[in-house]
N, C-alpha and C positions, 0 to 999 in steps of 0.2 A: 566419646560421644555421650555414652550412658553420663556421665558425672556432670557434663552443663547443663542436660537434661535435669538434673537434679534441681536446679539454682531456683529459686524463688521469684517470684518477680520483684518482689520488694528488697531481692539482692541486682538482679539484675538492674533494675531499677535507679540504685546509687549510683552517683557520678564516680564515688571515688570508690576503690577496691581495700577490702581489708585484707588481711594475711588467711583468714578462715576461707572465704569466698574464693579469693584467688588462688586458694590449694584445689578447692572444688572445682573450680575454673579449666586453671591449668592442668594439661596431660601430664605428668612424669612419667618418666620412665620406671616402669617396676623395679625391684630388687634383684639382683641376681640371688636366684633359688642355691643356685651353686657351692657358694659360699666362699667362692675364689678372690672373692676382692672384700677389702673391709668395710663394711654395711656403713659403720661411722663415718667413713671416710666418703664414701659414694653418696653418700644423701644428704649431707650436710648442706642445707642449703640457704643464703641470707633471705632474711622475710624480703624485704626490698627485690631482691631477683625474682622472688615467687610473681609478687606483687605486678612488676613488670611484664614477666612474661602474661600472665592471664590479662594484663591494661591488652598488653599486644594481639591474641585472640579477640579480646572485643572487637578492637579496632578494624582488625581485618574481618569480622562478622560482619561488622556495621558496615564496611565497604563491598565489602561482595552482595549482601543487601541492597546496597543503593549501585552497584554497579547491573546487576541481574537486574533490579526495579527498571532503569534508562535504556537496557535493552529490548527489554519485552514491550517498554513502552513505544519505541520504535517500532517492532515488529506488529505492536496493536495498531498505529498507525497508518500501516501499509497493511493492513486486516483491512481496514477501514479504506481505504483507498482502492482494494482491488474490489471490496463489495461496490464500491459506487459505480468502477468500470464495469462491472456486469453487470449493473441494473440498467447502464446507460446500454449495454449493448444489446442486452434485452428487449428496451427499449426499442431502439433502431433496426432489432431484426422485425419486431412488431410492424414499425411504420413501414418497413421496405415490403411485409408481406403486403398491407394494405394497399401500398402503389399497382403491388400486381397483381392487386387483384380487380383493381379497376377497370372500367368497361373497356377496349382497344378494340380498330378497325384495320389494324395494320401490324405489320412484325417490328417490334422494338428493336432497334440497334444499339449495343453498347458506344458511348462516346455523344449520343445526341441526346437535344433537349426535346423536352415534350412539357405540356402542359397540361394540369389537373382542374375540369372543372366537374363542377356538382347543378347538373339538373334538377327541378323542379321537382321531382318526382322521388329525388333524394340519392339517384344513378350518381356515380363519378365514373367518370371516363378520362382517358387522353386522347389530345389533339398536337396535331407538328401546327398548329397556326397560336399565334402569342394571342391576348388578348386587345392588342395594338392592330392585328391582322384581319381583325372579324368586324374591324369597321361599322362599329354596333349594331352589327345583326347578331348578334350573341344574348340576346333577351331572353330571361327565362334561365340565363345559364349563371352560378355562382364560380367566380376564378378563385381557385385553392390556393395552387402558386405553381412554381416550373422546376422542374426538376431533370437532370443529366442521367439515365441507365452509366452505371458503370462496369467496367468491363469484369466485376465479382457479384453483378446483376445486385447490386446495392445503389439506392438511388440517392443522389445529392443536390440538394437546394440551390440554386442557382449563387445567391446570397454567400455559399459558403465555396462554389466552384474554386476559387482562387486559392481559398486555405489547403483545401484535398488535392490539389495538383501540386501548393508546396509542399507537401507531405509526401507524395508519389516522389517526388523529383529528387526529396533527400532518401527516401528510400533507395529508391536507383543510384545514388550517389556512394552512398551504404553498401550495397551490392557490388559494385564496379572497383571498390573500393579506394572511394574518395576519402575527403575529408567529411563522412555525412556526420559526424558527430559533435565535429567543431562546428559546423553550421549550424547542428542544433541550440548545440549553446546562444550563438549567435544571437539565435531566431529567439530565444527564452529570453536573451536581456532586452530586445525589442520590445518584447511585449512586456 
């Protein structure tokens, strides 16, 4: 390790390897201190083989470089992917708090819709009557929009009811153990 350390960048730098470089390059193996084998004979080595083996290091440097680089950049990816899911869930703990916090005259039940409007006076509240149902006596009052209590007391837009129930359904399908995964697939080439 200490010896590539060494290298220069204006050695590393060359396309091609010289015999000096590629000694520096290359590990050898040390000498036997021993002296059981003949030094001549054990280290003789062709420049060409030096030359190759340190080509060969580079090579796998430069790959393990670029292979570590496509992994991390993957994993930056999905960095970046789960910050977005928690800013969205963020989000939507936010807006669920504000539903409940809204004015009510009655016990909410998970599974029904209700509607948000906004008073004059800058009150929001919920109503079980649509904005179809108040047969415009509803003056004075601003309609938000309609939203379903769901049974994890998180509210969903009327707009999106159909996606959150196909999501329930492959859940439960998941659970039960269905095919919920191949559906999902399914459901992604759809869209």
């Amino acid at each position: 390790m200490k010896r590539s350390l060494e290298l220069t960048v204006e050695e590393m730098a060359e396309d091609r390897l010289t015999y000096q470089v590629a000694v520096k390059k290359a590990q050898l193996v040390e000498r036997n201190p021993a002296g059981l084998l003949n030094p001549l004979r054990v280290s003789a080595h062709d420049e060409l083989d030096i030359i190759s083996l340190a080509s060969q290091i580079q090579t796998a440097d430069a790959n393990l470089k670029h292979n570590a680089s496509g992994k991390l950049a993957v994993i930056l990816d999905q960095i970046k992917m789960l910050q977005a899911q928690a800013k969205q869930i963020l989000e939507e703990t936010d807006h669920n708090r504000q539903l409940h916090s809204a004015a009510c005259n009655f016990t909410k039940k998970p599974g029904t819709i209700y509607h948000l409007y906004e008073r004059s006076t800058g009150q929001t509240y919920f109503s079980m009557l649509s904005p179809e149902e108040w047969n415009g006596s509803n003056s004075g009052q601003k309609f938000l929009g309609s939203y379903r209590l769901e049974f994890d007391s998180s509210w969903t837009p009327v707009d999106k009811i159909r996606e959150k129930d196909d999501t329930i359904r492959w859940a439960e399908r998941c659970l039960s153990g269905g095919n919920g995964f191949l559906a999902l697939e399914n459901k992604m080439e759809e869209n």
